[in-house]
N, C-alpha and C positions, 0 to 999 in steps of 0.2 A: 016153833022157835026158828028164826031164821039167821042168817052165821052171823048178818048185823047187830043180832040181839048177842046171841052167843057171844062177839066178841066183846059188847059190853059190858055181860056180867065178866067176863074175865078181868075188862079193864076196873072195873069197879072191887074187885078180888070176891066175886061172890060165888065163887068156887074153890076157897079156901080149903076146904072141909067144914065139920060140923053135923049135925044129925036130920038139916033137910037139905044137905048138898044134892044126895043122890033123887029128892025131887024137884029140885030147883033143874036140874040138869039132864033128868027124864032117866030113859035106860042108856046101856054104855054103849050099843049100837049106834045110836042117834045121838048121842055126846061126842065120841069119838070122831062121826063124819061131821057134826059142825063148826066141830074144832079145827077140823083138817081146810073147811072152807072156809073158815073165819082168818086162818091163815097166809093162807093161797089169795083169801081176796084183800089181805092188807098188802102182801105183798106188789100186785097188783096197779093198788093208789096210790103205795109210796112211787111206784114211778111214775103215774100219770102226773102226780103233784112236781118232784125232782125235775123240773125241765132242763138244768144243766146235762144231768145225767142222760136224760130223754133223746135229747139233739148228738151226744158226741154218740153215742149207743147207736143210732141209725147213723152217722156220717162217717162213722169208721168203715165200717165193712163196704158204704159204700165206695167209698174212696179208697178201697182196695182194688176192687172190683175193675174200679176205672181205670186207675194206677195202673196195678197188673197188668190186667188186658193191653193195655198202652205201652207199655214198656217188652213186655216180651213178646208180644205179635210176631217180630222179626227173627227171634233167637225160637222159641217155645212153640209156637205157632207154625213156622216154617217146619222143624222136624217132624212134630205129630198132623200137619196138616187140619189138623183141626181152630177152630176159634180161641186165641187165647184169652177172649172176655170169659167167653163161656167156660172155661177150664177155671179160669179166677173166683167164677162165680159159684159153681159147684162145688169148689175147695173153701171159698171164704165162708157160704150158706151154711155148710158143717162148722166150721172151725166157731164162725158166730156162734151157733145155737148152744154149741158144749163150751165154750168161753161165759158165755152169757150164765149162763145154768148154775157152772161152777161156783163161778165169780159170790154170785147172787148169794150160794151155800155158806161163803165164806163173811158173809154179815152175821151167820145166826153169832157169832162170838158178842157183835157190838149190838146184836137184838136181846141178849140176855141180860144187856144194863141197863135198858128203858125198860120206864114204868108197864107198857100194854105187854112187850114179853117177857118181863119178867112176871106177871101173873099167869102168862101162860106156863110157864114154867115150873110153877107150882099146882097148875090147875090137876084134878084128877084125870086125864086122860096120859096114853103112854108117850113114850122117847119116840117110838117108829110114828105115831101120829103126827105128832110138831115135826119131825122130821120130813115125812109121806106129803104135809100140809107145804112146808118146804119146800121141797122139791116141784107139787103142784104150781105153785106158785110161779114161783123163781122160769117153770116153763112157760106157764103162761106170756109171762116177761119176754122170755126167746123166742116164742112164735110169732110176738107182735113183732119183734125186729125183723124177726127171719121173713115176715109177709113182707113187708117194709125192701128189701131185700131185693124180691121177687120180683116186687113194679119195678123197683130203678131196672133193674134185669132187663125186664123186658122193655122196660122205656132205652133200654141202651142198645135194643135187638136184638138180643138173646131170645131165642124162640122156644117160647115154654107149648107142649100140648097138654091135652087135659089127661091124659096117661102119665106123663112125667108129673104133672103137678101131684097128681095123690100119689105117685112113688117118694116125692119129694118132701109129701108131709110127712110119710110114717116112715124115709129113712132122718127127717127133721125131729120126728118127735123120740127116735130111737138116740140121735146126739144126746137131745137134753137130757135122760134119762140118765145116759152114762155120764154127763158133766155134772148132774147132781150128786149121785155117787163120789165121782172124783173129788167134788168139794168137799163133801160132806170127809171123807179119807180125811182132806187135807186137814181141813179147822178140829176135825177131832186129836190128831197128832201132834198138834204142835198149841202151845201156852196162851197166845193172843192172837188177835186179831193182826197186828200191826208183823210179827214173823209167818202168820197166812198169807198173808199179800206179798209179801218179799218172795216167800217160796213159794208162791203161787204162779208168781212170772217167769221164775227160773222154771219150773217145771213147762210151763206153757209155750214158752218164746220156743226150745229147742222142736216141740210138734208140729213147728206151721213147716219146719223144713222139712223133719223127717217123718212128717206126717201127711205129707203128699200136700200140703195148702196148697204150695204155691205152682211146684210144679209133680206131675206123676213119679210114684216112684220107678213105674217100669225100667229096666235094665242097671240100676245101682248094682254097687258092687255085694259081692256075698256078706264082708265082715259090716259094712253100712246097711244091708239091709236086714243082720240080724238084731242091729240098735234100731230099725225103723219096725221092727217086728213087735217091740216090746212097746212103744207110741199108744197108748188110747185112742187119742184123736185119729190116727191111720185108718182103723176101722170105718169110724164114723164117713169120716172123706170120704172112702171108697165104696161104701154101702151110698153114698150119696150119687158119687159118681157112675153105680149101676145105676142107680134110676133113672137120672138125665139123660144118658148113654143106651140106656137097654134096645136093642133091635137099629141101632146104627151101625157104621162102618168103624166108628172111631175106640167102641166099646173095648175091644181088646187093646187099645193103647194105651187108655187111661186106668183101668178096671185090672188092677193085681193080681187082687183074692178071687173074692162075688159072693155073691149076697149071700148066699149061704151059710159060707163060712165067716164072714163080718158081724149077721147076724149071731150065729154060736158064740164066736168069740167076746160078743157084744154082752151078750144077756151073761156071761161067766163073770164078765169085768162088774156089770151091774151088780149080782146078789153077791158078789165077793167083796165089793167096796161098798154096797153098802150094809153088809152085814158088820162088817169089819168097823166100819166110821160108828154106826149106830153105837154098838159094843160098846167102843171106848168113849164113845161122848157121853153116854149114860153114864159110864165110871164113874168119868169126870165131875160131871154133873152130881153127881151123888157123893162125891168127895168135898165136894165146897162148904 
């Protein structure tokens, strides 16, 4: 059975229940992972298909990139001596992937009132699977951006090696992980869709500052840098900015924490929100 098929008996509800569900659907090992891919790969087409979405999704960040770099070259650039494209670029390639992630999380509200998720919804597989399949997804989605990303990068001259590159994907694919989570918090806490997205930007807009986006946090003051402490996205950045940075001169002007402890702090944020989001969305879910 492959997740194309899988996802069409869902879409057909032929995983209702009933007395040959459990062989229409095999064992729960192989139910479960085709579920999670049948997921992960609608999420996937809905963006291939969404070309509005497709186009501003890549032209944001890279129009930061550009922006940034352009704008504080003279202010940001002159102090840390270093590239301010590249500084832009390093903060924006985080801030994308855990924006993106989230973002994404915060549909499962309006994926639960169409017909294909709403059979997921009922299908016999768990909460953490449509969740896990979620989150699968929804990354996918942010690494095609964050590649996306990459080439303007370099086509801008940002000099990427192939050491920073795979530092870049697995402090990339650590963003997403924690942006799913984040989401997943969010749309479980709050009634609808349409108050996720309101609080979704209040939460978000304050992290591009005090989350090092735009420029490093190094030298803030103590009482700002214990609100830039509690940031999700902070982590992410700066786990970012070890990699691009690591075995340079610049690394200690950008680089806070370090990977270490970004990483710890990282994976704490992940099985805490998403243990937490899971929890209550099941409630919820089971309250309706």
């Amino acid at each position: 059975m492959t997740a194309q098929r899988f996802a069409r008996c869902f879409r057909e509800r032929r995983f209702g229940g009933g007395p040959d569900s459990a062989r229409r659907a095999g064992t729960r090992g192989p139910r479960e992972l085709w579920a999670l891919l049948a997921i992960a790969q609608r999420d996937v087409t809905k963006l291939l298909r969404d070309r509005p979405r497709l186009a501003v999704n890549l032209a944001f960040p890279i129009l930061l990139v550009a922006g940034l770099g352009s704008v504080l070259q003279p202010t940001v650039g002159r102090v840390t001596g270093l590239s301010a494209v590249s500084l832009a670029f390093s903060g924006v390639l985080a801030a994308t992937m855990f924006q993106s992630t989230a973002a994404g999380m915060i549909s499962l509200v309006e994926d639960r009132e169409t017909d294909y998720s709403r059979a997921l919804f009922v299908a016999p597989v768990t909460r953490l699977t449509l969740i896990s399949g979620k989150i699968a997804g929804e990354t996918l989605v942010a690494m095609f951006q964050g590649a996306w990303v990459v080439l303007f990068a370099v086509a801008a001259g940002v000099r990427i090696g192939g050491d920073q590159l795979a530092g870049l994907f697995g402090a990339c694919l650590a963003s997403c992980l924690l942006g799913g989570a984040f989401g997943l918090a969010t749309v479980a806490a709050l009634p609808n869709q349409r108050s996720a997205m309101e609080i979704f930007q209040f939460l978000i807009i304050p992290q591009y500052v005090l989350g090092g986006v735009i420029v490093p946090l190094a030298g803030v003051s103590r009482y700002l840098g214990v609100v830039a402490d509690a940031m999700p996205l902070r982590y992410a950045v700066d786990l970012t900015r070890a990699a691009y940075y690591r075995g340079t001169p610049g690394y200690a002007r950008v680089v806070t924490g370090g990977p270490l402890l970004d990483l710890a702090v990282l994976g704490v944020l992940f099985a805490v929100l998403l243990t937490a989001g899971t929890v209550v969305f099941d409630r919820r879910e089971r309250s309706r």
